[in-house]
N, C-alpha and C positions, 0 to 999 in steps of 0.2 A: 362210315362217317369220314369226309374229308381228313385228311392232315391238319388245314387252318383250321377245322370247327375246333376238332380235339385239342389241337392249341388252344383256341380262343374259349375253350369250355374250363379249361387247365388256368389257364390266366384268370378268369372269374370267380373260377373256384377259389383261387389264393388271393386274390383281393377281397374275397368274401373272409375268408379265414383273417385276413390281416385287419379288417375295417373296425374291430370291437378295439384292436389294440391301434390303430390312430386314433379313435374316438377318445380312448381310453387317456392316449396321449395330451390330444389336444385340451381336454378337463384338467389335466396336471397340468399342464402350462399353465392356463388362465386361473388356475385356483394360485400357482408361486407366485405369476405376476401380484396377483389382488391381496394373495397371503405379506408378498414382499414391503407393497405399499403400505397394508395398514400394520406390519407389523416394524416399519422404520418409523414408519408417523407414532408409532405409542413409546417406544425406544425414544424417541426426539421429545417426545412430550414429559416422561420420567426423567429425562435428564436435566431438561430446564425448571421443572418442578425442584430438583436437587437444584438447581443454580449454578450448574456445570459449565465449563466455558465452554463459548458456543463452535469454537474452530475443533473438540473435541467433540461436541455435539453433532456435527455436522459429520467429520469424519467416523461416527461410529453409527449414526445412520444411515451415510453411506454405504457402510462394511456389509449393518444388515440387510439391507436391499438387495445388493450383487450376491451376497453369502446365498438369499435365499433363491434368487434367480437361477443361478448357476446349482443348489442341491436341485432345484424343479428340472435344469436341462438334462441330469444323470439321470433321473428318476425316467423321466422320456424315453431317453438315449436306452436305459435299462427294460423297458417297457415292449421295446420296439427288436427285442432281442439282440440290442446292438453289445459288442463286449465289452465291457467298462476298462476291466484290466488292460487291455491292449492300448484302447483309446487313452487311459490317461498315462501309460507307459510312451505311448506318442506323442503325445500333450509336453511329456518332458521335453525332450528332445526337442520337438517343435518350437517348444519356447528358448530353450538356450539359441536356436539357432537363429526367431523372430528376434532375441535379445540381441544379436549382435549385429542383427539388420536396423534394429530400430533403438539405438541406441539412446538419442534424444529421447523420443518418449518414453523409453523407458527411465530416462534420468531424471526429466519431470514429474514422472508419475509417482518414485521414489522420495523427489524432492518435495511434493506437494502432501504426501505424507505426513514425513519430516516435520514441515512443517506444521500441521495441524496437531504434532503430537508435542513439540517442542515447544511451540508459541513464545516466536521472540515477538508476536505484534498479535492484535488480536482483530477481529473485522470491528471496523467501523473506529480502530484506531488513526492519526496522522502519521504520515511515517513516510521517508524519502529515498529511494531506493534505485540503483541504474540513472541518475539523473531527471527519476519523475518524482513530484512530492505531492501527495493529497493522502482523501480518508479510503483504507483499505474497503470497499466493497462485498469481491466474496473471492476463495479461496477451494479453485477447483481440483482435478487431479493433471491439469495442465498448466495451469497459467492461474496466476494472481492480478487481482481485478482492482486499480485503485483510477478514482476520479481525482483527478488532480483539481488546482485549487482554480483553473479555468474552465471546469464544467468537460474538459475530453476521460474520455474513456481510456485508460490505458493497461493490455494485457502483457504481464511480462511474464516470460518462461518461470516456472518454478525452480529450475535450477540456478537460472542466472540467478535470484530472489536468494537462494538457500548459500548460494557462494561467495554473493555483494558485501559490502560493507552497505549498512543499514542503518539508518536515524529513526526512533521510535520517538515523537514529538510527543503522544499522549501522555506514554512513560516516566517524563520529566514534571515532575511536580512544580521544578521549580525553574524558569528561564531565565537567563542575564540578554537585558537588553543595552541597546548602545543609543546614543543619541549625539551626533557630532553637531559642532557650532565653533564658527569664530567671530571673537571680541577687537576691535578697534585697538591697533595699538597704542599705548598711553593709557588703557582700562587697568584700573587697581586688579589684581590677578587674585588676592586674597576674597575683596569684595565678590569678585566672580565666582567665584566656588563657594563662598556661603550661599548666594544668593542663587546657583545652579541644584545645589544638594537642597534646600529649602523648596523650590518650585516642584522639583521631583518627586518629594514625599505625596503631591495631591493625585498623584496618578493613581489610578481603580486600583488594587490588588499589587500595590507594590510591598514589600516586606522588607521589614529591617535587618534579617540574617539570612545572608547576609549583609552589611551595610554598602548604602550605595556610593561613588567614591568619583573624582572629576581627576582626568589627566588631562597635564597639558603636552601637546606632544610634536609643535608643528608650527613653524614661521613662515606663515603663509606670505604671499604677496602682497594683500592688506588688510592680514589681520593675523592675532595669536589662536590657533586651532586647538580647542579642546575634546574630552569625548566625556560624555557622562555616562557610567555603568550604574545599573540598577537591578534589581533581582524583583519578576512580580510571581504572584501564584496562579500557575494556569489556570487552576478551577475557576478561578474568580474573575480571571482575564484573559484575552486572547492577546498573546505576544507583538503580534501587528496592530492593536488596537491600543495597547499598552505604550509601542513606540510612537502613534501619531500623539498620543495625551502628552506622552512627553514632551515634544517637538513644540505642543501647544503652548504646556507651563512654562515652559523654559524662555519661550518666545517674548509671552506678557509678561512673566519676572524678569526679563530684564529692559524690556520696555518702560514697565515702572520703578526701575529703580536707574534709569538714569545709565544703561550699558548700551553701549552702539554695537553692532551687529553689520557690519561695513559691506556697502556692495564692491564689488572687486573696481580697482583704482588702474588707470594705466594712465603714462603720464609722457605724452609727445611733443619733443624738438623740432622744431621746425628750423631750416638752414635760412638764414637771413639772403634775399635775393640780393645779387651784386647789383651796384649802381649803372644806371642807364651808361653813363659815361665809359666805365670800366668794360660793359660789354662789348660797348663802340668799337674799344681798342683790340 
């Protein structure tokens, strides 16, 4: 027999020996993946059944997905007579070393953690954050997803997220809104703020603790500027919906009670032309 047969009888021979343990393999794969999915989907479903927050929910369904993915890829890796001990003695190393190459993601993936386990905001809260403000979406192991309040998509790094200074809008039970206005100078100023704090109480969801209060703070050019603070209950109102009712009430209480609201005034010299004669000269 040739050299290449007895090779090529020798090489069949061990793909023949080898073919039970890929077979063998590839069944442990597709049974982790299918194991992975329906056993994060029953994880995810027990937890919300408990009424568990969902950014926990979500991170520990996660966990068990990957968890079981990654025991199926040893279980292979084992199968396939590869050595575990070495591989994940490499694995160490490998990852200190991927950690210092890829330090961003590594700081996201950390921070996107973090976050899920901390919850300073939870999905589907409003919250403002890097200079974007909308309702939190969803909360990956990259980037935080919120649609701001024009309908864009915006992804921002989980770490920037985890080290911002952050507005939790939902969080606030209670909001102080503001409503500026100026009155006609010669307006009785007392009248003005009975008649200001009166018109304010009609707003949807405003509350009286605490009470709502008129400063005057501002000599405008022609008129006395004031601001009327007001506290509503978000449940009951949206803050911008709260400030246009105000703007409303405010408008027709002093409409009918007799308060001018003055359009801005400017008031122009003209230099008397000199006489024909005097130009003559």
């Amino acid at each position: 027999m040739y050299e290449w047969q007895a090779a090529l009888v020798n090489l069949l021979e061990a793909f023949l020996r080898f073919l039970p343990k890929l077979v063998a393999s590839l069944v442990i794969f597709v049974v982790a993946l299918y194991a992975a999915g329906l056993l994060a989907r029953m994880v995810a479903a027990a937890l919300r059944r408990r009424q568990i927050d969902p950014e926990l929910t979500l991170l520990l369904e996660r966990m068990t997905r990957w968890g079981i993915i990654g025991l199926g890829v040893l279980m292979v890796l084992q199968q396939v007579g590869f050595n575990i001990t070495a591989f994940l003695a490499g694995l160490g190393v490998l990852g200190v070393a991927v950690g210092f190459a890829l330090q961003d993601i590594s700081r996201n993936l950390v921070a996107g953690i973090l976050l899920l386990l901390l919850q300073p905001f939870d999905i589907g809260d409003a919250i403002e954050v890097q200079g974007y403000a909308g309702i939190v979406e969803d909360v990956d192991l990259r980037a935080t997803s919120i649609r701001t309040w024009d309908g864009r998509l915006v992804l921002i790094p989980n770490a920037d997220v985890f080290t911002s200074a952050l507005v939790n809008y939902t969080k606030a039970a209670k909001r102080r809104i503001e409503v500026q206005v100026g009155v006609a100078y010669g307006s009785d100023l007392e009248k003005v703020q009975q008649v200001a704090l009166e018109a304010i109480r009609q707003v949807q969801g405003m509350v009286e603790d605490p009470e709502p209060f008129v400063v005057f703070h501002t000599f405008g050019e022609s008129s006395v500027d004031l601001t009327v603070y007001f506290w509503v209950d978000t449940q009951a109102v949206h803050p911008l919906t709260a400030k246009s009712q105000g703007v409303k009430v405010i408008h027709d209480a002093f409409e009918a009670a007799g308060i001018d609201i003055p359009f801005p005034i400017r008031t122009v010299f003209l230099q008397q032309a000199e006489s024909a004669s005097d130009e003559g000269q």
